[in-house]
N, C-alpha and C positions, 0 to 999 in steps of 0.2 A: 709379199708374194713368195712362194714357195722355191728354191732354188734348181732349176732345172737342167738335168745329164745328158737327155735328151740318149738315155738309154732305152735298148727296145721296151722292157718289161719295168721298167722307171715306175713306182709308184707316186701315183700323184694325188696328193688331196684337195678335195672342195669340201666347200658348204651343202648341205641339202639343198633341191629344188627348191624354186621360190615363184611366186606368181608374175608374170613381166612388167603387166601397166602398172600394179600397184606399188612394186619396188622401183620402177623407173620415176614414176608419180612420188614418190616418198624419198627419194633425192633430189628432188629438182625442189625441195619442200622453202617456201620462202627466197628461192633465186630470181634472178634476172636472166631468161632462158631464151636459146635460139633453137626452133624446132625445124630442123631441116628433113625436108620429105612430109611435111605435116601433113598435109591435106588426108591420105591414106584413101584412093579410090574408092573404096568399099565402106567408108566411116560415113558418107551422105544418107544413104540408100538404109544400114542396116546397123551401124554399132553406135549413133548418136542417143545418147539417155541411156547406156545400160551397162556403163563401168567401163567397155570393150577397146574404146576412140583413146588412142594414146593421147592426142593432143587436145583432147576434149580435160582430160583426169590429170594433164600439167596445168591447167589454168585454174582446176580447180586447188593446188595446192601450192602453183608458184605465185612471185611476185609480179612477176609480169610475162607474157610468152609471147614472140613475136615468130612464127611459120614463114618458114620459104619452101616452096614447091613449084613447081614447071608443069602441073599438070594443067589439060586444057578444060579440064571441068570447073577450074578455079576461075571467077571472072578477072578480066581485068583490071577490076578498081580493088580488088582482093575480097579478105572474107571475114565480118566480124566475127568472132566466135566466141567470146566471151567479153564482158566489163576489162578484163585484164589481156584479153587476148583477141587475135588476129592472125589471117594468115594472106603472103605476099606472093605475089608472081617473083622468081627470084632461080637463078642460078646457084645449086650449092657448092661450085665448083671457083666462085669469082661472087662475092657478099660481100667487097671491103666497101662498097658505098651503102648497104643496107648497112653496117658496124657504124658507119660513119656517123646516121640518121639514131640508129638504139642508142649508140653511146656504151658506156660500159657493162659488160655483163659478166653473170657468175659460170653458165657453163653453155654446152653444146650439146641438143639433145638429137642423137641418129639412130632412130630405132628402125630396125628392121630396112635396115638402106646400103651398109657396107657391102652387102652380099651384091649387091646391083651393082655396083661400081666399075667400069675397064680398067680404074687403076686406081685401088685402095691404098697400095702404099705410096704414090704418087699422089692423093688427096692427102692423106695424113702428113707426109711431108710438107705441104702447101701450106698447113694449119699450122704447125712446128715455126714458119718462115714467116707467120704474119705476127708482126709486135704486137697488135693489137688483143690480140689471142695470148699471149704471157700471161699463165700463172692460171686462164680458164680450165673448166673441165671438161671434159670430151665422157657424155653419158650413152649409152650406145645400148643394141640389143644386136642380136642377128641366132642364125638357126643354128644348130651343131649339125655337122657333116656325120658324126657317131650315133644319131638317134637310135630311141630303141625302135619308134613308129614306123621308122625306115628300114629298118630291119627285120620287122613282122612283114611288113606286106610287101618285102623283096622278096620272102617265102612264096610270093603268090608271083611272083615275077615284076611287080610294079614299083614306083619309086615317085613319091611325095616330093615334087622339085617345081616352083612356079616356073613358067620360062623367062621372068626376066630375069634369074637370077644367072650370074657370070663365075660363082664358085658359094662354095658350103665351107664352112671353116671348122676343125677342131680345137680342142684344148691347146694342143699345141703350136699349130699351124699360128692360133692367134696371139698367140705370145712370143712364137717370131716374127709373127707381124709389128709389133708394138716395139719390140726389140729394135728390129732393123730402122722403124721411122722416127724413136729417141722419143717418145711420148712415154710417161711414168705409168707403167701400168699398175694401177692401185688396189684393182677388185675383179674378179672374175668369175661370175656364182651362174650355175645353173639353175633354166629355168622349164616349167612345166611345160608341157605341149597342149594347145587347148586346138577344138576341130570344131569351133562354134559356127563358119560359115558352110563346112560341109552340114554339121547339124539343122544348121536354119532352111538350109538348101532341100534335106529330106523330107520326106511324110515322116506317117506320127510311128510307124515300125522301124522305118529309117532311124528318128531321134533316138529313139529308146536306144537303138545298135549303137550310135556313136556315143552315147552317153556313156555305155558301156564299156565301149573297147576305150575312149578317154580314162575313164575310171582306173583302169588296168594298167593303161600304157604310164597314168602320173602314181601310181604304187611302185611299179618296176623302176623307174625315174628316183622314187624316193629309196628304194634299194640301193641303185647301181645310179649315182647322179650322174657319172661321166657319159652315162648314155641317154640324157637328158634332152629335152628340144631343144636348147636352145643355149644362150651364152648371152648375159649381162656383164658389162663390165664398165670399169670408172677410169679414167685414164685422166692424166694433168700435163696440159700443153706446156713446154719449158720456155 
């Protein structure tokens, strides 16, 4: 990782945009994986069979995946969802009896969930503090607070934010986040913005619009990656 001044005008390098589920998917490639937040509300209804379901595209290329989530859609007795995989009723905040039951694993997979958090560097610390977690990896995604999407349609006065989330992170913000909670940050690559549930959401003049302005918004991404959707990165619990 690139050493940082944490000067205004600091030049900082990355990688090009990359796709999320299929880079997140292509890490986990052959591991023994915890997917916490699996479930993904929206993955029953509309992303099952079409590449979209993060935790759908880890079972297809890990060794095994075992999902924790609190959501109430998930039943009780849980959720098969693959030969290889499953997903649990489960606290991601308190998992040392679910580690207990897996047994050993290769990493930790938190997409799209840090942003949710009341206290992210207080989770990540918690991870740092469990032995069991020594030497795993922490695979993660979350939004960039720089977007360029957020920055077009705050021209119009609006602002692309779900309400659960609790904070938007930058390039930098997340590197002293990792700084401060003593996690290895290993990787840090931006990723495309995709608007599949607004598109599915429109009519057929609608799709074609988002189809469009996606098209536009991942060129400008491929330009300018720091103002990219989003943020992948790979961290190693000590």
């Amino acid at each position: 990782m690139q050493a940082l001044q944490y000067r205004a005008l600091e030049r900082i390098r990355t990688p090009r945009p990359v796709d999320r589920v299929k880079t997140l998917s292509g890490w986990a490639l052959g591991k023994r994986i915890l997917d916490l937040g699996a479930l993904d509300e929206t993955a029953l209804e509309q992303k099952q069979g079409n590449g979209r379901w993060l935790h759908a595209e880890l079972c297809g290329s890990a060794r095994e995946v075992l999902g924790i989530d609190n959501s109430e859609k998930l039943p009780a007795e849980g959720l098969v969802t693959a030969p290889n995989g499953r997903i649990i009723k489960g606290d991601i905040f308190d998992f040392g009896g679910v580690l207990e039951e897996f047994g050993a694993l290769d990493a930790l997979v938190a997409g799209e969930l840090i942003e949710h958090l009341p206290d992210t560097l207080g989770w990540l610390l918690s991870l740092r503090g469990n032995r069991r977690l020594s030497g795993v990896e922490l695979l993660f995604s979350t939004p960039n607070a720089c977007s360029w999407y957020n920055a077009i349609v705050g021209v119009a006065g609006c602002e692309s934010t779900h309400q659960d989330h609790l904070q938007v992170y930058s390039y930098k913000t997340l590197r002293t986040l990792f700084d401060r909670s003593g996690l290895d940050l290993l990787e840090l690559t931006p990723y495309h913005a995709r608007f599949d549930e607004m598109r599915e959401s429109s009519g057929a003049v609608g799709r074609v619009a988002v189809t469009l302005f996606q098209g536009g918004v991942n060129v400008l991404e491929s330009v300018f990656p720091m103002l990219s959707g989003g943020w992948l990165g790979r961290a190693r619990i000590p």
